[in-house]
N, C-alpha and C positions, 0 to 999 in steps of 0.2 A: 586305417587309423582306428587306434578302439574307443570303445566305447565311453566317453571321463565316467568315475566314479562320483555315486553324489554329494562326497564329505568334497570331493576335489570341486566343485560346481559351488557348494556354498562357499566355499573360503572363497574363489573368486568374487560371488556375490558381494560378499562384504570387502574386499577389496576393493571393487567397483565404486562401492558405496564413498570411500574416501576420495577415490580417482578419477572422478568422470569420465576421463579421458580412455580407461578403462572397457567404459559401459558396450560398446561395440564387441569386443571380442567375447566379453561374458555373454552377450546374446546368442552370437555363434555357439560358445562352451556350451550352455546351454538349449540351443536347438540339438547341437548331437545328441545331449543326453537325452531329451524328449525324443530322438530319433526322428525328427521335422527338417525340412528344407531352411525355412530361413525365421531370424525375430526380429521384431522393432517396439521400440518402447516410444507411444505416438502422446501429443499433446494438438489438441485442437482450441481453438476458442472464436467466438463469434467475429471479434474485430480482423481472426486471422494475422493480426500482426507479431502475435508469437507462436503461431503454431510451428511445430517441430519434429521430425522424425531423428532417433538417433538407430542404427538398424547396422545389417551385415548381412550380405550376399542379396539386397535387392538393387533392381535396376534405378541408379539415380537419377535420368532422364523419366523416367517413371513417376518415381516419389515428387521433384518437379511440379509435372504434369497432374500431380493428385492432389499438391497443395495448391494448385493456381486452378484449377479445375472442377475437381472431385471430391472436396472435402464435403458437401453436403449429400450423401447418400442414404438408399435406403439402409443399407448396413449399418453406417454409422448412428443413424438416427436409433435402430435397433438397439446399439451396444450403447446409446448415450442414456438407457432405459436399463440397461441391465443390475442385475445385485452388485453393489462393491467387493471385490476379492473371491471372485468363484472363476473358475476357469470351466470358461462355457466354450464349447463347436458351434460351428455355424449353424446348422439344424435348429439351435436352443435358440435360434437370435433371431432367424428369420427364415422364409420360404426360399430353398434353395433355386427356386425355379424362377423367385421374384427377382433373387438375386442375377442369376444367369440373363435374364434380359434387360438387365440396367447398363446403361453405358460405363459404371465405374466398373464392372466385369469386365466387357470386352475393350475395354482402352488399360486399364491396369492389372488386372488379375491373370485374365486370360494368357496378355503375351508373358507372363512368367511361371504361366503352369502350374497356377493355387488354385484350386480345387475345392479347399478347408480352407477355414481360419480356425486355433484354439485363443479365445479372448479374455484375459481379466480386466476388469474395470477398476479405476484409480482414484479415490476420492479426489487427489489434489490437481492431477494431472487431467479431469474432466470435469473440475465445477464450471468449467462455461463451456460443456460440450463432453465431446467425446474424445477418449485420454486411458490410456494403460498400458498394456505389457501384451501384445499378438506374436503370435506364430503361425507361421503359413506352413500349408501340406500340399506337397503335390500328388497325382493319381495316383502314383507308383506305393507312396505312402498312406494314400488315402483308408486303407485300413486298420491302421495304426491311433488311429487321430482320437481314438477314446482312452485309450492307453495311457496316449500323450496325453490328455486334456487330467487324468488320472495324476501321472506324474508331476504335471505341473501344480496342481493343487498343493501337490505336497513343498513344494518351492515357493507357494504365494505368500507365505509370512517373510521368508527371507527376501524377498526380490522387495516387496512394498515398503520393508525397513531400511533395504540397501537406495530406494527411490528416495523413501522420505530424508533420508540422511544427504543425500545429494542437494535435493531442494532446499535442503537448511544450509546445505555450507552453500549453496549460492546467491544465500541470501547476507551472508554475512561477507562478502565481497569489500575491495580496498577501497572502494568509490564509499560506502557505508563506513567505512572506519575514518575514514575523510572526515565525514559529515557528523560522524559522532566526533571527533576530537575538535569540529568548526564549534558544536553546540557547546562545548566546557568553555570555550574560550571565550565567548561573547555574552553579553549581558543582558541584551536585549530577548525582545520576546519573539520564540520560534517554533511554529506547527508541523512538524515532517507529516507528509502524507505519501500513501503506499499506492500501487499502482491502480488503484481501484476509487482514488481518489478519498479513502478514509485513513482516520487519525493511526499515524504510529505509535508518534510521541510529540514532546514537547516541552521547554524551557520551563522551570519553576517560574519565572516570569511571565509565559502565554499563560503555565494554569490557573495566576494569580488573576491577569485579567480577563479570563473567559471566565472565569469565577464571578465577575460581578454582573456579568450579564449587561454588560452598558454597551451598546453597539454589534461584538460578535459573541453569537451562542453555540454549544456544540447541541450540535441533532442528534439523537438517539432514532435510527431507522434503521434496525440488525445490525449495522456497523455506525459505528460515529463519525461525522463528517463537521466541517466549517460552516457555517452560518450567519448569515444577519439579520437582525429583528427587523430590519424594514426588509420589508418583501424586493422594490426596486435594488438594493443594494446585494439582496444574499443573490438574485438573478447574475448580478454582476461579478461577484466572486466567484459563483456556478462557471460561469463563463471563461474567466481568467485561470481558472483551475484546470479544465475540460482542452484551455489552449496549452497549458502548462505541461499536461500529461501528453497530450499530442507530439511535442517537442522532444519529450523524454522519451517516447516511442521512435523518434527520427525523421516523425514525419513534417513536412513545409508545413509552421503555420506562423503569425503573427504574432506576438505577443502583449498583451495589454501593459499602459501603463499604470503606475501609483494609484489604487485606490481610495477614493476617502468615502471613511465609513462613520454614518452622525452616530451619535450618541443620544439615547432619549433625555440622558442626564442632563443636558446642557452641555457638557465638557466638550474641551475641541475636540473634531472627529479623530477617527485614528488612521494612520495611513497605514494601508498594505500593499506590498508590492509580493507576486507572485513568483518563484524562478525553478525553472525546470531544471534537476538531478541526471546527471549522469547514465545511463543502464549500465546495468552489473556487468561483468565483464565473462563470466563465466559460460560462455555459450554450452548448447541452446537450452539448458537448464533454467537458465536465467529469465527465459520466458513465464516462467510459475515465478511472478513476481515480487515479496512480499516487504521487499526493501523499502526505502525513502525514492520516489520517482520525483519526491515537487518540494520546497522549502518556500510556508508561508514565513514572511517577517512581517511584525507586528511595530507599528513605532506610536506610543500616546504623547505626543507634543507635551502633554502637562506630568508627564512622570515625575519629573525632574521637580517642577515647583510640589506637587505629594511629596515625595523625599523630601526637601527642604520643609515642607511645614511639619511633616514628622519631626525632623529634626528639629524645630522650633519649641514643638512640643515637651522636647525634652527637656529645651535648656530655660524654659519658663514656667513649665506645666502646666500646659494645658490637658484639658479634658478633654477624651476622641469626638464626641461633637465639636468643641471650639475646635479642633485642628481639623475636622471635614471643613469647616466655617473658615478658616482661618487660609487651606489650600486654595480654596474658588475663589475669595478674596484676592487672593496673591496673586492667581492668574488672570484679572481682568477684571472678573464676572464682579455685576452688582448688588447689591443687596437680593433683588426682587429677583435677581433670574439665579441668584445662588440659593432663595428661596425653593424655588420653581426644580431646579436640579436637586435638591437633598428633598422635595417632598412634604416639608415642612412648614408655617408660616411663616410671616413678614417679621413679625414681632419676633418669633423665636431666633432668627436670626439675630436683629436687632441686638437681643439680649446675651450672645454669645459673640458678637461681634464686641460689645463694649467689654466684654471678659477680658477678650483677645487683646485692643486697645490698651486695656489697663495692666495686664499681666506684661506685653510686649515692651511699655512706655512708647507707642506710638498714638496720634490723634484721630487718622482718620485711613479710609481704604487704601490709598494711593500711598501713604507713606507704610502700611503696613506692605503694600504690594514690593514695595524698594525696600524693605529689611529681609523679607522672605528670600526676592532675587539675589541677595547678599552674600544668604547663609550655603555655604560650601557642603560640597556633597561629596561624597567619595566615591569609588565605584562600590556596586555589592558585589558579591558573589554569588554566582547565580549558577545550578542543578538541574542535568536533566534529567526532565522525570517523564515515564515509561506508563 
Protein backbone atom coordinates (compact mmCIF):
# COMPACT_ATOMS: atom_id res chain seq x y z
CA UNK A 1 0.00 0.00 0.00
CA UNK A 2 1.61 3.39 -0.57
CA UNK A 3 2.56 5.74 1.00
CA UNK A 4 -0.96 8.81 1.66
CA UNK A 5 0.24 12.01 0.31
CA UNK A 6 0.23 14.90 2.94
CA UNK A 7 -2.63 17.24 1.24
CA UNK A 8 -4.59 13.63 1.36
CA UNK A 9 -3.68 13.26 5.43
CA UNK A 10 -4.79 16.88 6.09
CA UNK A 11 -8.10 16.74 4.59
CA UNK A 12 -8.73 13.70 6.45
CA UNK A 13 -7.60 15.70 9.63
CA UNK A 14 -10.08 18.10 9.30
CA UNK A 15 -12.60 15.77 8.51
CA UNK A 16 -11.91 14.07 11.59
CA UNK A 17 -12.24 17.13 13.27
CA UNK A 18 -16.07 17.35 12.27
CA UNK A 19 -16.58 13.34 12.70
CA UNK A 20 -15.25 11.95 15.72
CA UNK A 21 -16.19 8.89 14.78
CA UNK A 22 -13.56 9.43 12.17
CA UNK A 23 -10.60 9.90 14.47
CA UNK A 24 -9.38 6.23 14.38
CA UNK A 25 -8.71 5.70 11.06
CA UNK A 26 -6.97 9.26 10.50
CA UNK A 27 -4.65 7.98 13.22
CA UNK A 28 -3.86 4.90 11.19
CA UNK A 29 -3.77 7.54 7.86
CA UNK A 30 -1.47 9.17 9.58
CA UNK A 31 0.83 6.70 11.18
CA UNK A 32 1.53 5.36 7.50
CA UNK A 33 2.39 8.73 6.46
CA UNK A 34 4.95 9.08 9.45
CA UNK A 35 5.94 5.60 8.47
CA UNK A 36 5.34 4.47 12.35
CA UNK A 37 3.50 1.34 13.55
CA UNK A 38 0.60 2.57 15.47
CA UNK A 39 -1.23 6.31 17.02
CA UNK A 40 -3.48 7.11 19.68
CA UNK A 41 -4.69 10.43 20.71
CA UNK A 42 -4.75 9.71 24.93
CA UNK A 43 -6.51 11.97 27.62
CA UNK A 44 -5.52 11.30 31.29
CA UNK A 45 -6.84 12.93 34.45
CA UNK A 46 -6.42 12.57 38.09
CA UNK A 47 -9.87 11.39 39.08
CA UNK A 48 -9.33 8.71 36.05
CA UNK A 49 -12.95 8.87 35.47
CA UNK A 50 -12.55 10.26 31.99
CA UNK A 51 -9.50 9.08 30.85
CA UNK A 52 -9.60 7.89 27.22
CA UNK A 53 -7.62 6.37 24.46
CA UNK A 54 -9.08 6.69 20.91
CA UNK A 55 -6.07 4.61 18.80
CA UNK A 56 -5.70 2.00 15.75
CA UNK A 57 -3.80 -1.10 15.56
CA UNK A 58 -3.06 -1.28 19.55
CA UNK A 59 -3.79 -4.17 21.78
CA UNK A 60 -7.10 -3.48 23.52
CA UNK A 61 -6.64 -5.84 26.34
CA UNK A 62 -3.53 -3.74 26.71
CA UNK A 63 -4.94 -0.18 26.67
CA UNK A 64 -7.33 -1.95 29.48
CA UNK A 65 -4.70 -2.89 31.34
CA UNK A 66 -2.87 0.59 31.16
CA UNK A 67 -6.03 2.51 32.19
CA UNK A 68 -6.82 0.33 35.22
CA UNK A 69 -3.13 -0.13 35.88
CA UNK A 70 -0.38 1.99 34.30
CA UNK A 71 -1.66 5.23 33.89
CA UNK A 72 0.72 6.70 36.53
CA UNK A 73 4.25 6.15 34.91
CA UNK A 74 7.50 7.38 34.61
CA UNK A 75 6.88 8.29 31.04
CA UNK A 76 3.82 9.86 31.59
CA UNK A 77 4.86 11.85 34.28
CA UNK A 78 7.70 12.94 31.78
CA UNK A 79 5.38 13.95 28.97
CA UNK A 80 2.96 15.61 31.60
CA UNK A 81 6.16 18.15 31.83
CA UNK A 82 6.71 18.39 28.34
CA UNK A 83 6.37 21.85 25.82
CA UNK A 84 2.62 22.11 24.35
CA UNK A 85 2.80 21.17 20.62
CA UNK A 86 6.35 19.93 19.90
CA UNK A 87 6.63 16.48 18.68
CA UNK A 88 9.24 15.12 20.91
CA UNK A 89 10.96 10.98 20.93
CA UNK A 90 11.23 9.27 23.78
CA UNK A 91 15.07 10.13 24.44
CA UNK A 92 13.71 14.02 24.77
CA UNK A 93 11.37 12.83 27.60
CA UNK A 94 13.17 10.40 29.60
CA UNK A 95 16.05 7.88 30.15
CA UNK A 96 15.51 5.18 27.91
CA UNK A 97 16.97 2.66 30.41
CA UNK A 98 14.61 4.14 33.21
CA UNK A 99 12.03 3.54 30.85
CA UNK A 100 12.99 -0.18 29.92
CA UNK A 101 12.76 -1.19 33.72
CA UNK A 102 9.47 0.12 34.59
CA UNK A 103 6.81 -2.30 34.69
CA UNK A 104 4.65 -0.06 32.22
CA UNK A 105 7.35 -1.33 29.62
CA UNK A 106 7.31 -4.85 30.08
CA UNK A 107 3.46 -5.35 30.84
CA UNK A 108 2.38 -2.81 27.90
CA UNK A 109 5.00 -1.63 25.51
CA UNK A 110 7.12 -4.50 25.44
CA UNK A 111 4.52 -7.31 24.33
CA UNK A 112 3.75 -4.86 21.26
CA UNK A 113 7.00 -4.23 20.11
CA UNK A 114 7.37 -0.13 20.94
CA UNK A 115 10.67 0.66 21.14
CA UNK A 116 9.97 4.68 20.50
CA UNK A 117 7.23 6.80 21.27
CA UNK A 118 6.93 10.25 19.01
CA UNK A 119 4.86 12.61 21.60
CA UNK A 120 2.87 15.88 21.38
CA UNK A 121 1.42 17.33 24.35
CA UNK A 122 -2.18 18.81 24.43
CA UNK A 123 -3.08 21.74 26.19
CA UNK A 124 -6.80 20.57 26.74
CA UNK A 125 -6.44 17.11 26.59
CA UNK A 126 -3.58 17.25 29.62
CA UNK A 127 -4.58 20.04 31.98
CA UNK A 128 -5.16 17.45 34.72
CA UNK A 129 -2.42 15.16 33.59
CA UNK A 130 -1.07 13.73 30.70
CA UNK A 131 -3.00 14.05 27.28
CA UNK A 132 -1.98 14.37 23.41
CA UNK A 133 -1.37 12.86 20.16
CA UNK A 134 1.53 9.47 20.41
CA UNK A 135 2.90 7.37 17.97
CA UNK A 136 4.48 4.28 18.60
CA UNK A 137 7.82 2.83 16.69
CA UNK A 138 8.81 -0.57 16.67
CA UNK A 139 12.70 -1.77 16.09
CA UNK A 140 12.34 -2.48 12.64
CA UNK A 141 11.40 1.27 12.47
CA UNK A 142 13.36 2.35 15.15
CA UNK A 143 15.52 4.43 12.83
CA UNK A 144 13.01 6.37 11.19
CA UNK A 145 11.53 7.83 14.44
CA UNK A 146 13.55 11.38 13.92
CA UNK A 147 12.18 11.70 10.60
CA UNK A 148 8.88 10.86 11.94
CA UNK A 149 9.08 13.10 14.97
CA UNK A 150 10.07 15.77 11.80
CA UNK A 151 7.07 14.91 9.85
CA UNK A 152 4.82 15.14 12.61
CA UNK A 153 5.78 18.68 13.52
CA UNK A 154 4.67 19.57 10.38
CA UNK A 155 1.00 18.14 11.13
CA UNK A 156 0.83 19.50 14.71
CA UNK A 157 -1.17 22.66 13.91
CA UNK A 158 -3.66 20.56 11.94
CA UNK A 159 -4.20 17.74 14.26
CA UNK A 160 -4.63 20.26 17.57
CA UNK A 161 -7.09 22.32 15.46
CA UNK A 162 -8.80 19.09 14.10
CA UNK A 163 -8.74 18.11 18.31
CA UNK A 164 -9.69 21.42 19.46
CA UNK A 165 -12.73 21.38 17.16
CA UNK A 166 -13.91 17.85 18.32
CA UNK A 167 -13.75 19.12 21.89
CA UNK A 168 -15.92 21.93 21.14
CA UNK A 169 -18.63 20.15 19.24
CA UNK A 170 -18.75 17.76 22.18
CA UNK A 171 -19.43 20.29 24.18
CA UNK A 172 -22.23 21.49 22.58
CA UNK A 173 -24.10 18.15 22.69
CA UNK A 174 -28.20 17.57 22.89
CA UNK A 175 -28.28 17.06 26.78
CA UNK A 176 -26.70 21.10 26.62
CA UNK A 177 -29.22 22.28 24.11
CA UNK A 178 -31.86 20.60 26.57
CA UNK A 179 -30.69 22.66 29.34
CA UNK A 180 -30.29 25.80 27.33
CA UNK A 181 -33.99 25.71 25.96
CA UNK A 182 -35.09 24.46 30.07
CA UNK A 183 -33.17 27.95 31.09
CA UNK A 184 -35.39 30.34 28.36
CA UNK A 185 -38.31 28.72 29.62
CA UNK A 186 -38.35 29.15 33.28
CA UNK A 187 -38.27 32.30 35.46
CA UNK A 188 -36.67 31.41 38.15
CA UNK A 189 -33.12 31.70 39.36
CA UNK A 190 -30.56 29.22 37.65
CA UNK A 191 -26.55 28.60 38.10
CA UNK A 192 -25.19 25.91 35.43
CA UNK A 193 -21.94 24.77 36.54
CA UNK A 194 -19.27 22.88 34.28
CA UNK A 195 -17.60 19.72 35.25
CA UNK A 196 -14.97 21.39 37.31
CA UNK A 197 -17.63 22.60 39.41
CA UNK A 198 -17.38 26.40 38.17
CA UNK A 199 -19.89 28.94 36.82
CA UNK A 200 -20.95 28.48 32.97
CA UNK A 201 -23.79 30.43 33.13
CA UNK A 202 -26.87 31.61 34.57
CA UNK A 203 -30.43 33.16 34.59
CA UNK A 204 -30.77 37.10 34.54
CA UNK A 205 -32.56 36.28 37.56
CA UNK A 206 -29.47 34.19 39.60
CA UNK A 207 -27.22 37.38 38.16
CA UNK A 208 -29.77 39.69 39.81
CA UNK A 209 -29.50 38.05 43.08
CA UNK A 210 -25.99 37.10 43.42
CA UNK A 211 -25.70 40.63 42.59
CA UNK A 212 -26.81 41.63 46.10
CA UNK A 213 -24.59 39.62 47.85
CA UNK A 214 -27.32 38.64 50.58
CA UNK A 215 -26.71 34.92 51.29
CA UNK A 216 -24.96 33.49 47.99
CA UNK A 217 -21.58 35.07 46.54
CA UNK A 218 -19.63 34.23 43.53
CA UNK A 219 -15.80 33.42 44.41
CA UNK A 220 -13.34 34.62 42.23
CA UNK A 221 -10.31 31.66 42.61
CA UNK A 222 -8.97 31.38 38.74
CA UNK A 223 -12.41 30.28 37.97
CA UNK A 224 -15.77 31.43 39.56
CA UNK A 225 -17.56 29.08 41.65
CA UNK A 226 -20.90 29.32 44.19
CA UNK A 227 -20.63 30.47 47.58
CA UNK A 228 -21.94 31.39 50.94
CA UNK A 229 -21.12 34.12 53.15
CA UNK A 230 -21.51 32.11 56.15
CA UNK A 231 -18.58 29.79 56.21
CA UNK A 232 -21.18 26.72 57.73
CA UNK A 233 -23.43 27.15 54.81
CA UNK A 234 -20.86 27.62 51.71
CA UNK A 235 -19.21 24.10 53.27
CA UNK A 236 -22.65 22.73 52.71
CA UNK A 237 -23.10 23.73 49.20
CA UNK A 238 -19.27 22.68 48.55
CA UNK A 239 -20.66 19.55 49.60
CA UNK A 240 -23.95 19.14 47.69
CA UNK A 241 -22.20 20.32 44.51
CA UNK A 242 -19.03 17.73 44.95
CA UNK A 243 -22.21 14.96 45.39
CA UNK A 244 -23.93 16.44 42.43
CA UNK A 245 -20.79 16.16 39.99
CA UNK A 246 -20.07 12.69 41.39
CA UNK A 247 -23.71 11.58 40.01
CA UNK A 248 -22.96 13.24 36.74
CA UNK A 249 -19.89 11.37 36.55
CA UNK A 250 -22.08 7.95 37.17
CA UNK A 251 -20.83 7.19 40.06
CA UNK A 252 -23.16 5.75 43.52
CA UNK A 253 -23.59 8.63 45.60
CA UNK A 254 -26.41 10.27 47.69
CA UNK A 255 -27.70 13.21 47.06
CA UNK A 256 -28.43 16.18 49.58
CA UNK A 257 -31.66 17.74 50.18
CA UNK A 258 -33.13 21.58 49.81
CA UNK A 259 -30.62 23.82 51.23
CA UNK A 260 -31.38 26.81 53.25
CA UNK A 261 -29.21 29.56 52.90
CA UNK A 262 -29.56 32.79 55.78
CA UNK A 263 -29.26 35.82 54.60
CA UNK A 264 -27.33 38.63 56.56
CA UNK A 265 -30.18 40.83 55.39
CA UNK A 266 -32.72 39.53 57.65
CA UNK A 267 -34.81 38.36 54.42
CA UNK A 268 -36.06 34.78 54.51
CA UNK A 269 -33.35 32.28 53.64
CA UNK A 270 -33.22 31.19 50.16
CA UNK A 271 -33.53 27.68 49.31
CA UNK A 272 -31.29 25.67 46.84
CA UNK A 273 -31.58 22.50 45.83
CA UNK A 274 -28.72 21.04 43.81
CA UNK A 275 -29.34 18.43 40.56
CA UNK A 276 -26.92 16.46 38.62
CA UNK A 277 -26.97 17.07 34.34
CA UNK A 278 -26.76 14.41 32.30
CA UNK A 279 -22.98 13.49 30.46
CA UNK A 280 -22.69 14.60 27.03
CA UNK A 281 -23.38 11.93 24.90
CA UNK A 282 -20.44 12.16 22.45
CA UNK A 283 -18.00 9.58 23.64
CA UNK A 284 -14.97 9.53 24.85
CA UNK A 285 -14.43 13.15 23.65
CA UNK A 286 -16.82 14.10 26.07
CA UNK A 287 -14.60 13.26 28.84
CA UNK A 288 -12.72 17.06 28.28
CA UNK A 289 -15.72 18.27 29.72
CA UNK A 290 -16.78 21.82 29.37
CA UNK A 291 -20.60 21.56 29.33
CA UNK A 292 -23.33 22.13 32.20
CA UNK A 293 -22.65 18.64 34.62
CA UNK A 294 -24.88 20.18 37.68
CA UNK A 295 -28.02 22.89 37.73
CA UNK A 296 -28.11 25.06 40.78
CA UNK A 297 -31.86 26.49 41.31
CA UNK A 298 -32.07 29.25 43.43
CA UNK A 299 -35.91 30.04 44.93
CA UNK A 300 -36.17 33.59 47.44
CA UNK A 301 -39.42 33.01 49.15
CA UNK A 302 -39.85 36.94 49.12
CA UNK A 303 -39.37 37.41 45.35
CA UNK A 304 -42.71 37.61 44.70
CA UNK A 305 -43.70 40.25 47.72
CA UNK A 306 -40.35 42.60 45.89
CA UNK A 307 -42.21 42.30 42.76
CA UNK A 308 -45.39 43.23 44.18
CA UNK A 309 -44.00 46.24 46.35
CA UNK A 310 -42.31 47.35 43.04
CA UNK A 311 -45.39 47.23 41.71
CA UNK A 312 -46.92 49.30 44.44
CA UNK A 313 -44.35 51.61 43.81
CA UNK A 314 -45.61 52.34 40.75
CA UNK A 315 -49.16 52.66 41.23
CA UNK A 316 -48.60 55.22 44.28
CA UNK A 317 -45.17 56.45 43.94
CA UNK A 318 -43.12 55.68 45.94
CA UNK A 319 -39.61 56.45 46.44
CA UNK A 320 -36.96 53.26 46.15
CA UNK A 321 -36.37 53.51 49.84
CA UNK A 322 -40.19 53.58 50.71
CA UNK A 323 -40.45 50.49 48.52
CA UNK A 324 -37.20 48.62 50.13
CA UNK A 325 -39.33 49.77 53.42
CA UNK A 326 -42.52 48.98 52.02
CA UNK A 327 -41.25 45.10 50.69
CA UNK A 328 -39.87 43.85 54.34
CA UNK A 329 -43.12 45.32 55.62
CA UNK A 330 -45.22 43.29 53.49
CA UNK A 331 -43.23 40.21 54.21
CA UNK A 332 -43.58 40.09 57.99
CA UNK A 333 -40.67 41.82 59.12
CA UNK A 334 -41.06 44.67 61.85
CA UNK A 335 -40.10 47.83 62.09
CA UNK A 336 -36.68 47.16 64.10
CA UNK A 337 -35.66 44.08 62.16
CA UNK A 338 -36.55 45.89 58.70
CA UNK A 339 -34.36 48.39 60.32
CA UNK A 340 -31.71 45.93 61.20
CA UNK A 341 -31.94 44.36 57.28
CA UNK A 342 -31.67 47.83 55.18
CA UNK A 343 -28.78 48.98 57.69
CA UNK A 344 -30.51 51.93 58.54
CA UNK A 345 -32.10 53.41 61.75
CA UNK A 346 -35.37 53.02 63.66
CA UNK A 347 -36.39 56.36 63.04
CA UNK A 348 -35.65 56.35 59.27
CA UNK A 349 -37.69 53.61 58.95
CA UNK A 350 -40.43 55.06 60.95
CA UNK A 351 -40.38 58.00 58.52
CA UNK A 352 -40.69 56.19 55.28
CA UNK A 353 -43.09 53.74 56.72
CA UNK A 354 -45.60 56.74 57.42
CA UNK A 355 -44.80 57.86 53.66
CA UNK A 356 -45.73 54.38 52.60
CA UNK A 357 -49.09 54.51 55.13
CA UNK A 358 -50.13 57.70 53.57
CA UNK A 359 -49.37 57.30 49.92
CA UNK A 360 -51.04 53.62 50.11
CA UNK A 361 -54.30 54.93 52.34
CA UNK A 362 -53.46 52.12 54.60
CA UNK A 363 -52.96 52.63 58.87
CA UNK A 364 -50.59 50.29 59.86
CA UNK A 365 -48.00 47.23 59.04
CA UNK A 366 -50.47 44.46 58.90
CA UNK A 367 -52.88 46.10 56.61
CA UNK A 368 -50.19 47.39 54.42
CA UNK A 369 -48.76 43.54 54.48
CA UNK A 370 -52.60 42.54 53.10
CA UNK A 371 -52.59 45.29 50.20
CA UNK A 372 -49.11 44.31 49.04
CA UNK A 373 -50.24 40.34 49.11
CA UNK A 374 -53.15 41.63 46.98
CA UNK A 375 -51.35 43.19 44.30
CA UNK A 376 -50.97 40.79 41.26
CA UNK A 377 -47.94 39.94 39.53
CA UNK A 378 -47.29 38.58 36.18
CA UNK A 379 -44.61 36.58 35.13
CA UNK A 380 -41.32 38.29 33.82
CA UNK A 381 -39.45 37.36 31.36
CA UNK A 382 -36.40 36.15 32.20
CA UNK A 383 -32.58 35.73 29.92
CA UNK A 384 -29.88 33.79 30.02
CA UNK A 385 -26.98 35.25 30.48
CA UNK A 386 -23.42 33.79 29.80
Amino acid sequence: MPCPGYTDVVTAIYQAALRPELWAGVLELVADYLEVDSGMVLHLCASRNGNFIVHRRLREDLNELFLQQHTANAYGFAFARAPIGKALVTAALIDKEVLHRSAFYADILAPQGIVEIIAARHSDLSREGAGGILFNVSKPRADNVERAATRLDDLISHLFRAIDLTLLTSRLNASQLQVDRLLASIGNAIVLLDGDGSILGMTAAAETLLGERDGLVIIKRGQLTLGAQSRQHSAALASSIKQALAVARGEPQNLAGILQIKRPSGRSALLVQVTPLPAPALAPWSAIDGSARVMVQIVDPQASIHAQAERLRVLVGLTPAETRVAALLGSGLGLTETATALGVSLNTVKTHARQVFAKAGVRSSAALARLVASIPVGPTPISKSS
